[in-house]
N, C-alpha and C positions, 0 to 999 in steps of 0.2 A: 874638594873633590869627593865627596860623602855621595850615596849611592848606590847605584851598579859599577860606576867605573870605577871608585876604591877596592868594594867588593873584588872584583874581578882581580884589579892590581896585587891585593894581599894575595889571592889564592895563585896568583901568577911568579910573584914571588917565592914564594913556597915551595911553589914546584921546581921552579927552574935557577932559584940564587939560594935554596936552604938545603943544605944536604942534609938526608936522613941522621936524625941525631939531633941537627943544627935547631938553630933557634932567632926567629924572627924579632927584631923590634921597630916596635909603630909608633911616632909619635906625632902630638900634634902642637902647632907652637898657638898659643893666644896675640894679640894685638894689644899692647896698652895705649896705645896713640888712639887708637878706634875702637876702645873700651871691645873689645870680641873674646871670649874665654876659648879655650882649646876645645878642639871636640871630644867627646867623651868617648875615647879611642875603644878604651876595656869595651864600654856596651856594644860601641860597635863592632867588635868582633866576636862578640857572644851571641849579637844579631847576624852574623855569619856563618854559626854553629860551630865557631871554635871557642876551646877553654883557655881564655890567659893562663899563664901560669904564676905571671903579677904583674905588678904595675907600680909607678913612681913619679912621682911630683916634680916640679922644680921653679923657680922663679918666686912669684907671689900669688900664687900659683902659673904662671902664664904659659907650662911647657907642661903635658901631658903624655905618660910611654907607656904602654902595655908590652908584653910578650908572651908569643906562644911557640912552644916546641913543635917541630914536625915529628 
């Protein structure tokens, strides 16, 4: 879903599931059957002009999480 409809999704989120304070996490899973790495969440939401405020691995890498505060 990378894009305008992700875009759109996060910032929809944000407004209407993060209460002031709260804090979003995004993540993306990779494929090892179909060799596919996760997407690179953090950039993409720094190409959204928001600041993670971190980010976290997991698998072999095959699970990718950012988050950003509202």
């Amino acid at each position: 879903m990378p894009g305008s409809a992700l875009r759109e999704y996060v910032f929809r989120l944000l407004e209407r599931a993060v209460e002031p304070g709260g804090r979003l996490i995004v993540g993306s899973y990779g494929s090892r059957s179909r060799h596919e790495p996760p997407l690179e969440i953090a950039a993409l939401l720094e190409d959204y002009g928001l600041v993670p405020m971190g980010r976290a691995t997991g698998g072999d890498p095959r699970t990718v999480f950012a988050w950003v505060d509202r």
